[in-house]
N, CA, C and O atoms as CSV, one atom per row, in Angstrom:
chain,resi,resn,atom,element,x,y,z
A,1,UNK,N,N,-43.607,45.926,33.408
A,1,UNK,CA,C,-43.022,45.264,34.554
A,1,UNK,C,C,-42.331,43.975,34.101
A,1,UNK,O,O,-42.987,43.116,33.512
A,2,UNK,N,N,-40.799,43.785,34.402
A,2,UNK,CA,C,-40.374,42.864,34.248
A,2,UNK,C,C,-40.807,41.426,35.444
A,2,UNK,O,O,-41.088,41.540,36.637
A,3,UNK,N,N,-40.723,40.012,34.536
A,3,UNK,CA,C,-41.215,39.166,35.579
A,3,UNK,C,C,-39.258,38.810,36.040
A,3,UNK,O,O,-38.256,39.404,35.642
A,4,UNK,N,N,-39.383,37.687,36.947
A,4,UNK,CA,C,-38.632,37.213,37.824
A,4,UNK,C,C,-38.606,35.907,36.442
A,4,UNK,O,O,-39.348,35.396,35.603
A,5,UNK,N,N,-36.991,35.852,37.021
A,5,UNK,CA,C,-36.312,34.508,35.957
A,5,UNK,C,C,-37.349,33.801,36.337
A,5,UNK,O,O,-38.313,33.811,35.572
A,6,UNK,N,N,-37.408,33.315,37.108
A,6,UNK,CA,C,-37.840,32.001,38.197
A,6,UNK,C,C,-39.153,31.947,38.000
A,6,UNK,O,O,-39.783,30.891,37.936
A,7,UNK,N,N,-39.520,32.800,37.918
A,7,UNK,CA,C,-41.258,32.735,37.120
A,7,UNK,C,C,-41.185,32.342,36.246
A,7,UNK,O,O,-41.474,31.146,36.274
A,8,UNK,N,N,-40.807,32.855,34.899
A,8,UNK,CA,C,-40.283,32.538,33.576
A,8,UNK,C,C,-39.871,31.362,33.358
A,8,UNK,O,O,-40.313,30.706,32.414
A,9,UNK,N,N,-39.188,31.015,33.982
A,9,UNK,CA,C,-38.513,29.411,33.949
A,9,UNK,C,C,-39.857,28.619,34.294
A,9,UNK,O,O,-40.553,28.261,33.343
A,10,UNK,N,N,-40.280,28.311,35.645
A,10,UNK,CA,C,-41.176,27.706,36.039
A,10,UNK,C,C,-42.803,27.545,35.074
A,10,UNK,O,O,-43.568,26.584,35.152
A,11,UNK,N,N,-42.994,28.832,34.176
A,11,UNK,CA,C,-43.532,28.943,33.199
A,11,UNK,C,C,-43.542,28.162,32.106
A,11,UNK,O,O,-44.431,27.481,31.596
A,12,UNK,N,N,-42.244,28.394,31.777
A,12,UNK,CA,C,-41.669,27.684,30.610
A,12,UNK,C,C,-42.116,25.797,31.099
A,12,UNK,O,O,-42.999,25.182,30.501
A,13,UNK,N,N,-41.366,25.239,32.148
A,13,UNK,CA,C,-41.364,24.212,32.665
A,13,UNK,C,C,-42.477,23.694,32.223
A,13,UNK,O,O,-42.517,22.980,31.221
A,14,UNK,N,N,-43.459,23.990,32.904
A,14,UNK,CA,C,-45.240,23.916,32.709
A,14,UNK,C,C,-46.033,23.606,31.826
A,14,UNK,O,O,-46.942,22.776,31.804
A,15,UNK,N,N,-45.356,24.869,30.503
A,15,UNK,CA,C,-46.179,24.350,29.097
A,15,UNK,C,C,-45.720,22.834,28.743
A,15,UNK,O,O,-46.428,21.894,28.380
A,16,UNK,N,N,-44.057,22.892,29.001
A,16,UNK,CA,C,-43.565,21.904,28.485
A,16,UNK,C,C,-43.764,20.393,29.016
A,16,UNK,O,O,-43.709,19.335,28.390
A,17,UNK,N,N,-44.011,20.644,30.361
A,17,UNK,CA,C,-44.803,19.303,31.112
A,17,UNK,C,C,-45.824,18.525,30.188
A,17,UNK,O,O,-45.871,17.407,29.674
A,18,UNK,N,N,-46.678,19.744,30.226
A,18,UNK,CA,C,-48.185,20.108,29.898
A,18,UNK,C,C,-47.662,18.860,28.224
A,18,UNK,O,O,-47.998,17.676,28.246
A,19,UNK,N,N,-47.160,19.236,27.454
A,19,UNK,CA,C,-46.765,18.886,26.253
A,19,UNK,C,C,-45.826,17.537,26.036
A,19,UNK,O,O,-45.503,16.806,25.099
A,20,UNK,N,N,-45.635,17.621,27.136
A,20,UNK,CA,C,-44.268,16.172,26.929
A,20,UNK,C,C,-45.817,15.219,27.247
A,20,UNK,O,O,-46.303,14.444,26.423
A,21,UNK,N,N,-46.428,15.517,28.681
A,21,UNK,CA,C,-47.074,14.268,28.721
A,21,UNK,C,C,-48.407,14.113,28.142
A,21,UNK,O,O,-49.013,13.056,28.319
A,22,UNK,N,N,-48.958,15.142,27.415
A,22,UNK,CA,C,-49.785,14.985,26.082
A,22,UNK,C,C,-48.896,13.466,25.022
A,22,UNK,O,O,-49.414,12.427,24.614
A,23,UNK,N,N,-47.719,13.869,24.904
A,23,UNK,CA,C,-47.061,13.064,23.689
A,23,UNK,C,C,-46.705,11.697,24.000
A,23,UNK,O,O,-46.554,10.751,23.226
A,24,UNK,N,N,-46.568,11.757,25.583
A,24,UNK,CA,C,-46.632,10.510,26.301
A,24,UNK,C,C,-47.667,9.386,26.091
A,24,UNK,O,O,-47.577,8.185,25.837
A,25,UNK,N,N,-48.918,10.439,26.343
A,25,UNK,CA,C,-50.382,9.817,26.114
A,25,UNK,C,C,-50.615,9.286,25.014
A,25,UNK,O,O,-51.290,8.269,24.853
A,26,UNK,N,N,-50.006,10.010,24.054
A,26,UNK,CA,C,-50.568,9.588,22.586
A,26,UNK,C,C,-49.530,8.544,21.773
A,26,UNK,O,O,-49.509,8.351,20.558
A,27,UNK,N,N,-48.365,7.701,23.172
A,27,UNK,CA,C,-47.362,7.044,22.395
A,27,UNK,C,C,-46.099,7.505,21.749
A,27,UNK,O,O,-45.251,6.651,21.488
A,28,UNK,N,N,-45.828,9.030,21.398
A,28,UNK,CA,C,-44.955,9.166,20.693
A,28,UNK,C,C,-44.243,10.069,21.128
A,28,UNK,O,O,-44.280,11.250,21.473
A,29,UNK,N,N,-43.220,8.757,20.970
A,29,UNK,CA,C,-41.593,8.778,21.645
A,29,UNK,C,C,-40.565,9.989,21.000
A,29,UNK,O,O,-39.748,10.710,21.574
A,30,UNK,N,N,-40.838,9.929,20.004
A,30,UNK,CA,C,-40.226,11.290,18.963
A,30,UNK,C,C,-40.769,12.527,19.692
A,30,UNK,O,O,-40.014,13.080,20.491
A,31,UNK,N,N,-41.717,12.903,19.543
A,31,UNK,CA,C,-41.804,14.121,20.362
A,31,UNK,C,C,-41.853,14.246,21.566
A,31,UNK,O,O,-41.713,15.407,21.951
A,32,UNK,N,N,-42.064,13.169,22.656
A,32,UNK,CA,C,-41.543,13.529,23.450
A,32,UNK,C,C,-39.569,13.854,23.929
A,32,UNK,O,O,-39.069,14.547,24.815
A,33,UNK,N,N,-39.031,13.094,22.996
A,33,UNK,CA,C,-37.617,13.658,22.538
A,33,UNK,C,C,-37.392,15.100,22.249
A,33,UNK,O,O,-36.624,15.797,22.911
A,34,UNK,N,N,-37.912,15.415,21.492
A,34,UNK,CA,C,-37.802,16.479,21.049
A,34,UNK,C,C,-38.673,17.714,21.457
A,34,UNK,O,O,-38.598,18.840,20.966
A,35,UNK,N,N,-39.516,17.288,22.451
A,35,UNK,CA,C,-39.846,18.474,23.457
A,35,UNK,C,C,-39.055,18.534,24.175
A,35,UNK,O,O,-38.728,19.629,24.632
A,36,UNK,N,N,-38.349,17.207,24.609
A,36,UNK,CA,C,-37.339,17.339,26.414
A,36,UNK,C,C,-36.207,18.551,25.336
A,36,UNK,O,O,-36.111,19.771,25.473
A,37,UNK,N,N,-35.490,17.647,24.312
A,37,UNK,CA,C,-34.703,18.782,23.823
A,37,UNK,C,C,-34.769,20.092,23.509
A,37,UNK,O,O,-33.708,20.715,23.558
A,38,UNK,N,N,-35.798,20.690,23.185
A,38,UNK,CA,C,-36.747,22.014,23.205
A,38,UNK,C,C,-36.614,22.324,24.596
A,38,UNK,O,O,-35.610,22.999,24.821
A,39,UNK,N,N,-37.295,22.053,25.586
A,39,UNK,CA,C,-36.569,22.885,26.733
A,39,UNK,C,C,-35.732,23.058,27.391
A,39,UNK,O,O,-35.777,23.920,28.269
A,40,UNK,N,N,-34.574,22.204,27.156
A,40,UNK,CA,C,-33.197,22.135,27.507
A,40,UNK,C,C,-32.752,23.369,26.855
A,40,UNK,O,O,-32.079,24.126,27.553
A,41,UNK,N,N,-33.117,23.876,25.082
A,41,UNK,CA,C,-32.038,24.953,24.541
A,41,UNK,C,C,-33.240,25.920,24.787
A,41,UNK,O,O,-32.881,27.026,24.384
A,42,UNK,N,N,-34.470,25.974,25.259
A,42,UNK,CA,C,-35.367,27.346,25.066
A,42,UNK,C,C,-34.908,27.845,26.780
A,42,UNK,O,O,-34.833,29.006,27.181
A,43,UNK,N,N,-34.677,26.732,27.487
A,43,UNK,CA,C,-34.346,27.406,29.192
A,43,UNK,C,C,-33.120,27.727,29.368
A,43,UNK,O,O,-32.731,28.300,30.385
A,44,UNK,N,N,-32.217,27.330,28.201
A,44,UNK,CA,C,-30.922,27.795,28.796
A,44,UNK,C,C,-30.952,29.184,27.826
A,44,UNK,O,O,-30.756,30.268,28.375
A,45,UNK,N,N,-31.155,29.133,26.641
A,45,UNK,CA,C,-31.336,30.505,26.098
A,45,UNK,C,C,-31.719,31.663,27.298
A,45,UNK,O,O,-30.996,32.649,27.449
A,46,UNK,N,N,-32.884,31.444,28.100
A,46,UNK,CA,C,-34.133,32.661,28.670
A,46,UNK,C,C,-32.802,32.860,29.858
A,46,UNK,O,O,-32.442,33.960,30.279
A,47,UNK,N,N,-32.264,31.683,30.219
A,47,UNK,CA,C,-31.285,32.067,30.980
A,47,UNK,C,C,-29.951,33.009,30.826
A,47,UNK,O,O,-29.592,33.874,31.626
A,48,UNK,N,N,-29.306,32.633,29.607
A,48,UNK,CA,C,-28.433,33.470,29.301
A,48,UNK,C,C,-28.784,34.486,28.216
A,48,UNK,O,O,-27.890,34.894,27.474
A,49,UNK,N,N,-29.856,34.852,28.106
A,49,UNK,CA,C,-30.295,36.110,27.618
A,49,UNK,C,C,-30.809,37.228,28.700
A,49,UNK,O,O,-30.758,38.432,28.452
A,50,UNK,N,N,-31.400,36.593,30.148
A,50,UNK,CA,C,-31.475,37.575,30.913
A,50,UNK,C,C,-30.229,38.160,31.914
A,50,UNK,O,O,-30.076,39.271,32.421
A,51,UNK,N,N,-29.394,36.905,31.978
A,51,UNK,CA,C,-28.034,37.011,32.836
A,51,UNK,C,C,-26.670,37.973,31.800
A,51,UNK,O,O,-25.731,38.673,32.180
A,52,UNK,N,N,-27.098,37.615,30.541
A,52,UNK,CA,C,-26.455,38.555,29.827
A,52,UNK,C,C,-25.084,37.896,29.219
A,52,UNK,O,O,-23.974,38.331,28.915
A,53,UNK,N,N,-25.761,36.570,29.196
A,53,UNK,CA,C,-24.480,35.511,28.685
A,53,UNK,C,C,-24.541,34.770,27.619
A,53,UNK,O,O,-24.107,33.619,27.583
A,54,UNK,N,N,-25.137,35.422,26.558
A,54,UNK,CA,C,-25.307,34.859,25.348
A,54,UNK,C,C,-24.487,34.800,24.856
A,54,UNK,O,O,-24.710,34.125,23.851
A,55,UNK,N,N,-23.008,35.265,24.909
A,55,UNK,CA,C,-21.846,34.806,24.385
A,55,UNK,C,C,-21.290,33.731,25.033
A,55,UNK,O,O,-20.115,33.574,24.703
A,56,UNK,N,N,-21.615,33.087,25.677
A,56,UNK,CA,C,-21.329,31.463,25.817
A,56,UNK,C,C,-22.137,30.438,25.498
A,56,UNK,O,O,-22.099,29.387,26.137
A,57,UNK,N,N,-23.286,30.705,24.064
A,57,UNK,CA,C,-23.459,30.004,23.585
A,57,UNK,C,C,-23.020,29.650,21.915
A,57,UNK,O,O,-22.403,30.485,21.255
A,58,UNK,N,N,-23.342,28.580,21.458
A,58,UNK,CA,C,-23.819,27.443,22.718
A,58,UNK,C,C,-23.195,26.527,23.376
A,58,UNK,O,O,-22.347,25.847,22.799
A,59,UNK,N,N,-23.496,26.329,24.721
A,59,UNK,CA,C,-23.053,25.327,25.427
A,59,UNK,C,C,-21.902,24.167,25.014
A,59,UNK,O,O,-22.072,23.142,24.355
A,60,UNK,N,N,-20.782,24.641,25.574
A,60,UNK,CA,C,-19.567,22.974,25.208
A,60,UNK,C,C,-19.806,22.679,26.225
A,60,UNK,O,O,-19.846,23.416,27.210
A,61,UNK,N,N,-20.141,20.811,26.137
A,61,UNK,CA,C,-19.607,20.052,27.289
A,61,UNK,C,C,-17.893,19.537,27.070
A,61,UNK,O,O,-17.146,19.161,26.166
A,62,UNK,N,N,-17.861,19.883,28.961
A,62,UNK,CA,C,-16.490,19.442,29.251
A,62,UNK,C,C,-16.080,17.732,28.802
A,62,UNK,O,O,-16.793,16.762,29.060
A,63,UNK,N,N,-15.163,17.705,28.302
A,63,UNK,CA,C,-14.324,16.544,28.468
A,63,UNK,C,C,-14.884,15.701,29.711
A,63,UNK,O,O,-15.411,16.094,30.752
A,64,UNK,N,N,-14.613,14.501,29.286
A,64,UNK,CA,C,-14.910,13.218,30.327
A,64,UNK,C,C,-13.449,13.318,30.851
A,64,UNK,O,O,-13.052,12.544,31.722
């Protein structure tokens, strides 16, 4: 049985909460960096791997 994006996502969200504010607790600013950045490219991946848009990665930002 497949789950629902939105589960998946909200999943994902969770551990990563769970983990940013572990790193919070313990002071360090580096990983909490680099968790926020970890779920920025692991949620947009789950996203365009189930939508079927992995050829628009990765991500350009537009021009200012």
């Amino acid at each position: 049985m497949t789950t629902r994006l939105i589960d998946d996502l909200n999943e994902l969200h969770a551990r990563y909460v769970r983990a940013i504010n572990s790193a919070v607790e313990s002071d360090d600013q580096a990983a909490v960096d680099e968790l926020a950045a970890g779920y920025d490219a692991e949620a947009t991946l789950m996203v365009a791997e189930r939508e079927g848009k992995t050829h628009l990665l990765p991500l350009q930002r537009r021009a200012a």
